[in-house]
Structure formats: C-alpha cells, structure tokens
ChimeraX commands (.cxc) that place a marker at each C-alpha (Angstrom):
marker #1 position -36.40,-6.67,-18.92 radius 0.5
marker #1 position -32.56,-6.13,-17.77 radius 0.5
marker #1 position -33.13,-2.26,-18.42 radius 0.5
marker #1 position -36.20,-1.74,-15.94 radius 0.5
marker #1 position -34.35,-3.32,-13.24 radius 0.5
marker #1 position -31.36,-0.89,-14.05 radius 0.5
marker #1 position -33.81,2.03,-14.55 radius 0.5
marker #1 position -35.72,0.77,-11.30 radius 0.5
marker #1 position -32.35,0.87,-9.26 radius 0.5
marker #1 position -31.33,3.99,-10.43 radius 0.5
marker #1 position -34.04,5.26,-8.19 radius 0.5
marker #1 position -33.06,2.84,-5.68 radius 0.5
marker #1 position -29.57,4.26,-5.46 radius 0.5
marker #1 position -30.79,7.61,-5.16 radius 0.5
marker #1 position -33.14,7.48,-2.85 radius 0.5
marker #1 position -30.05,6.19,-1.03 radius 0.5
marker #1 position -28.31,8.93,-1.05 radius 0.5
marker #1 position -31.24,11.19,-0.09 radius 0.5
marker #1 position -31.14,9.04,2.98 radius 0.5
marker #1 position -27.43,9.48,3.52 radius 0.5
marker #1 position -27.71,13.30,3.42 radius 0.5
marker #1 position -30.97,13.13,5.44 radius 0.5
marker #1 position -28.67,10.99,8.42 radius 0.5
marker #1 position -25.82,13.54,7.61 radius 0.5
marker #1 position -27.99,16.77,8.76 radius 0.5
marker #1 position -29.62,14.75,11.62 radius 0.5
marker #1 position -26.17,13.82,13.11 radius 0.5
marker #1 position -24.77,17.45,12.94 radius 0.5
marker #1 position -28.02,18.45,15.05 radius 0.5
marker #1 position -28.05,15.48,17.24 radius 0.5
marker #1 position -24.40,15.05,18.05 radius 0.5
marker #1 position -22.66,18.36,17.30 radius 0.5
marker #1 position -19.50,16.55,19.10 radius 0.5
marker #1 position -19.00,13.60,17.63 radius 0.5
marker #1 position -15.77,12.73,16.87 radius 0.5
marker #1 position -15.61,12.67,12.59 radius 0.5
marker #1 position -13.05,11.28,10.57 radius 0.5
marker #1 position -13.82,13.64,7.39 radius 0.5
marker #1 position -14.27,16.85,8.22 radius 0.5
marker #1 position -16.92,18.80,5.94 radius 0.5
marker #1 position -16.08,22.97,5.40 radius 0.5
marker #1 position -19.89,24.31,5.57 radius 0.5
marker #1 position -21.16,21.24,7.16 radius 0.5
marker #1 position -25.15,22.01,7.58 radius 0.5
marker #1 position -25.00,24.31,4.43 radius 0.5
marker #1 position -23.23,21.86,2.28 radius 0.5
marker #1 position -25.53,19.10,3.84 radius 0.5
marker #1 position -28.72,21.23,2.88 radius 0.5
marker #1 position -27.24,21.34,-0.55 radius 0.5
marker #1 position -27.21,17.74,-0.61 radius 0.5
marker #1 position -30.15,17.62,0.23 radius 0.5
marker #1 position -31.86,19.76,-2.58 radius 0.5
marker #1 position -29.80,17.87,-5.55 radius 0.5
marker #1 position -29.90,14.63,-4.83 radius 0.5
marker #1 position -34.07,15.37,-4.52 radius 0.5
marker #1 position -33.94,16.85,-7.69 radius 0.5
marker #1 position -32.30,13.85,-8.80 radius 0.5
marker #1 position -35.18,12.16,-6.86 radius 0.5
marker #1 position -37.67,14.31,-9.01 radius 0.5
marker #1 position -36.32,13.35,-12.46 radius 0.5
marker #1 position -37.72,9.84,-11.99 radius 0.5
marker #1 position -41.07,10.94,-11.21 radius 0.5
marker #1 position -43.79,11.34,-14.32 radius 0.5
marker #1 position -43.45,14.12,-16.77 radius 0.5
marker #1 position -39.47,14.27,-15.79 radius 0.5
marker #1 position -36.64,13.26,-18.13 radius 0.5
marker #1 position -35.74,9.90,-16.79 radius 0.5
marker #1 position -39.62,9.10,-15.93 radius 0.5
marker #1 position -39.52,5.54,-14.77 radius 0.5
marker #1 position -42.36,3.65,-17.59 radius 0.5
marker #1 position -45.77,2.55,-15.82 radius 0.5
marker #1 position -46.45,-0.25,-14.97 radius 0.5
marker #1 position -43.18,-1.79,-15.67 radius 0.5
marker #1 position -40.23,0.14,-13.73 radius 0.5
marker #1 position -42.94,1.39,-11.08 radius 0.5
marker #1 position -43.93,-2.39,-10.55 radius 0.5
marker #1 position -40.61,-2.90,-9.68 radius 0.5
marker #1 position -40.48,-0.01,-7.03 radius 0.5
marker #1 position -43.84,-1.38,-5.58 radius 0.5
marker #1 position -42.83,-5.18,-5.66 radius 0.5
marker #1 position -39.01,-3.82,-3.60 radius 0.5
marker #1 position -41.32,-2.03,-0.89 radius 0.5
marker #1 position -43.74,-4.78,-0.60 radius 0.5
marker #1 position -40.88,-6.97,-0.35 radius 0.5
marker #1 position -39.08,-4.80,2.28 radius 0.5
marker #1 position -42.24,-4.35,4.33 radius 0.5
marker #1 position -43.26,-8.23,4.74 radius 0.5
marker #1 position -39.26,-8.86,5.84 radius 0.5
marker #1 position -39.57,-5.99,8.26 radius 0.5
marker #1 position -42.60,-7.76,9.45 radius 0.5
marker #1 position -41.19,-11.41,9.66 radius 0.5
marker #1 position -38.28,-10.07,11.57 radius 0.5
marker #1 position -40.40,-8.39,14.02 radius 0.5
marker #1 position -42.48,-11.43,14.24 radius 0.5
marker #1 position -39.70,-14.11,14.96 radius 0.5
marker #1 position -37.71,-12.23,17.29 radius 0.5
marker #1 position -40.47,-9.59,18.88 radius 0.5
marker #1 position -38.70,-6.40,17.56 radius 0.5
marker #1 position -36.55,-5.27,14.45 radius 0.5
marker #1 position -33.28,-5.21,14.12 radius 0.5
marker #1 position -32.77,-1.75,14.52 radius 0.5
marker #1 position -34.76,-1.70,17.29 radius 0.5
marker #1 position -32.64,-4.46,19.35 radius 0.5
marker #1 position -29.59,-2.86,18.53 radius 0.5
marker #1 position -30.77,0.59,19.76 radius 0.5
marker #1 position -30.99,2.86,16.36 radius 0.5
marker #1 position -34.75,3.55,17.51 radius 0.5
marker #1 position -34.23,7.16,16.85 radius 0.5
marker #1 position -33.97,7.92,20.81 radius 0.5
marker link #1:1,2 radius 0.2
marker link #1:2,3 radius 0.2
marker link #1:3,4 radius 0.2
marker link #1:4,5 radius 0.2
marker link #1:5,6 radius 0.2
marker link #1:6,7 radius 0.2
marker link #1:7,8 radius 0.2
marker link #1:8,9 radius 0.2
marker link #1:9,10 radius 0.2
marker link #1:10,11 radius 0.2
marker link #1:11,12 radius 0.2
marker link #1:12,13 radius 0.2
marker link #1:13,14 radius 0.2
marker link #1:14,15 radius 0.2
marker link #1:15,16 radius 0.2
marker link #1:16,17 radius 0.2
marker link #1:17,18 radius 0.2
marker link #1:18,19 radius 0.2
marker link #1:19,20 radius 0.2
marker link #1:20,21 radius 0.2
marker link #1:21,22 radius 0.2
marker link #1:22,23 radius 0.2
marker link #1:23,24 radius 0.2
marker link #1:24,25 radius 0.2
marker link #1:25,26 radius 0.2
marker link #1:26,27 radius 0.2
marker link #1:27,28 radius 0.2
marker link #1:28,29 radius 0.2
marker link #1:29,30 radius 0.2
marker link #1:30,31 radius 0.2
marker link #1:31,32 radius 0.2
marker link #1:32,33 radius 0.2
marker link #1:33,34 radius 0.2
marker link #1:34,35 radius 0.2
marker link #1:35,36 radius 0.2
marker link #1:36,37 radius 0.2
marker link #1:37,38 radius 0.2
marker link #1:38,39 radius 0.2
marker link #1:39,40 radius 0.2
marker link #1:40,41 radius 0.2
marker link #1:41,42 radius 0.2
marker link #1:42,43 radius 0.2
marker link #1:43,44 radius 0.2
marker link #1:44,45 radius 0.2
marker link #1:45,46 radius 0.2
marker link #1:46,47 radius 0.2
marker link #1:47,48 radius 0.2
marker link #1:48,49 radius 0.2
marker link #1:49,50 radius 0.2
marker link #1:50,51 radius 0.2
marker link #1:51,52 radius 0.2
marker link #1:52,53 radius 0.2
marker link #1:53,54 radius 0.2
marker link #1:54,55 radius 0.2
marker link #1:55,56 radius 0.2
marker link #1:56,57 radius 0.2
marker link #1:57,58 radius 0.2
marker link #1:58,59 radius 0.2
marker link #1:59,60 radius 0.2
marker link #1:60,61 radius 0.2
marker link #1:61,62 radius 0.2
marker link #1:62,63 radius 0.2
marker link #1:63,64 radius 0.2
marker link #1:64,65 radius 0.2
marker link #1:65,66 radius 0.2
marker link #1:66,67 radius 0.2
marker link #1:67,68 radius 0.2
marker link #1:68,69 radius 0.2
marker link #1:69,70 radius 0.2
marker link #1:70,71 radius 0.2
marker link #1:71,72 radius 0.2
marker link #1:72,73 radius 0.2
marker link #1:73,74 radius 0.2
marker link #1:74,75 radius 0.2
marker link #1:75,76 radius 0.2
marker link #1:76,77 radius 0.2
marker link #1:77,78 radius 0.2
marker link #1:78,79 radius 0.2
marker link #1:79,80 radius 0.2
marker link #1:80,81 radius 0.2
marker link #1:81,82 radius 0.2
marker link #1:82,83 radius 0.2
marker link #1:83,84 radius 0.2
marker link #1:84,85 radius 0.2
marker link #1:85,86 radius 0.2
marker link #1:86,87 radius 0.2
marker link #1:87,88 radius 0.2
marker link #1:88,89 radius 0.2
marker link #1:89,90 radius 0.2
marker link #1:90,91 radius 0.2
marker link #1:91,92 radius 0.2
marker link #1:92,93 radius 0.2
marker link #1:93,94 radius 0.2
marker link #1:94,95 radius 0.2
marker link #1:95,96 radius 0.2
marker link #1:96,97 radius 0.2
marker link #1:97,98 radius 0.2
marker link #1:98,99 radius 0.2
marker link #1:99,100 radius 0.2
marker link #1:100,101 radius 0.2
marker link #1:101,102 radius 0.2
marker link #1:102,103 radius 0.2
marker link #1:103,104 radius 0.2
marker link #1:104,105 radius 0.2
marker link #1:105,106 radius 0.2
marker link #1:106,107 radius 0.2
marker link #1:107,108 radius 0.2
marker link #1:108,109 radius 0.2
view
C-alpha cells in the first residue's frame, strides 16, 4: 500500500514542477520588470527547457512508459487527490462566495 502512495506522489511532485516552470515562463512574459532575486542566464530558453523535461518526466508515468503508475491502484489515488481537491475548491467557494485565490487577487488578471 505504502509504495502506491509513494509512486502516486511521485507524479504529484512532478506535476509540481511542471507548474513551477509553467508560472516561471508566464512571469517573464507578464512582468518582464520584476524585480528577481535569482537571476536566470537564458531565462525564456532555459524556462522552455524546463518545460520539455520535466513533461517528459510527466510522460514516464503515463501507460506503456517506464515508471507507468499500476491501474486501478496508483491511478485511484490520482483520481481520489483531484476529487478531493475539487470538492475543497468547491466548499471554499461556497462558505465564503469566492476562492482563495480569487479574494486575494491571483485571478490571472
């Protein structure tokens, strides 16, 4: 059991990162200016790199890859985290009429 929650949140933490590299190339378009601690040499190009690893790293947990994740057990897990995440999404939205990253102004605008 211990080993398709660790197989489970492998693909977890890496669909992490692709979302980390994703907000990296959005912020170099959307605020060129910003003021950044760690400067990157390359910035979009090493960001598009990223990008195309850390899906590949994304791909080896699909079917048919290396690292597949085993149906129904590790996928069951995936499912159960999203269905999770959705219905707290929706409670939040429904007890204080938005989500949190809408009231704090991360709506994407």
């Amino acid at each position: 059991m211990l080993i398709w929650v660790v197989n489970a949140g492998g693909l977890g933490i890496v669909f992490a990162w692709v979302m980390v590299v994703i907000s990296f190339l959005v912020l170099r378009v959307r605020e060129p200016e910003m003021n950044r601690p760690l400067k990157v040499p390359g910035g979009k190009a090493i960001g598009t790199l990223g990008l195309g690893l850390t899906l590949g790293f994304t791909a080896m947990y699909m079917p048919g890859a290396p690292s597949a994740l085993q149906w129904p057990f590790e996928w069951g897990i995936i499912f159960l985290w999203i269905v999770l995440g959705i219905g707290l999404v929706s409670q939040s939205r429904l007890t204080s009429g938005t989500s949190q990253i809408e009231s704090h102004g991360f709506d994407g605008d």
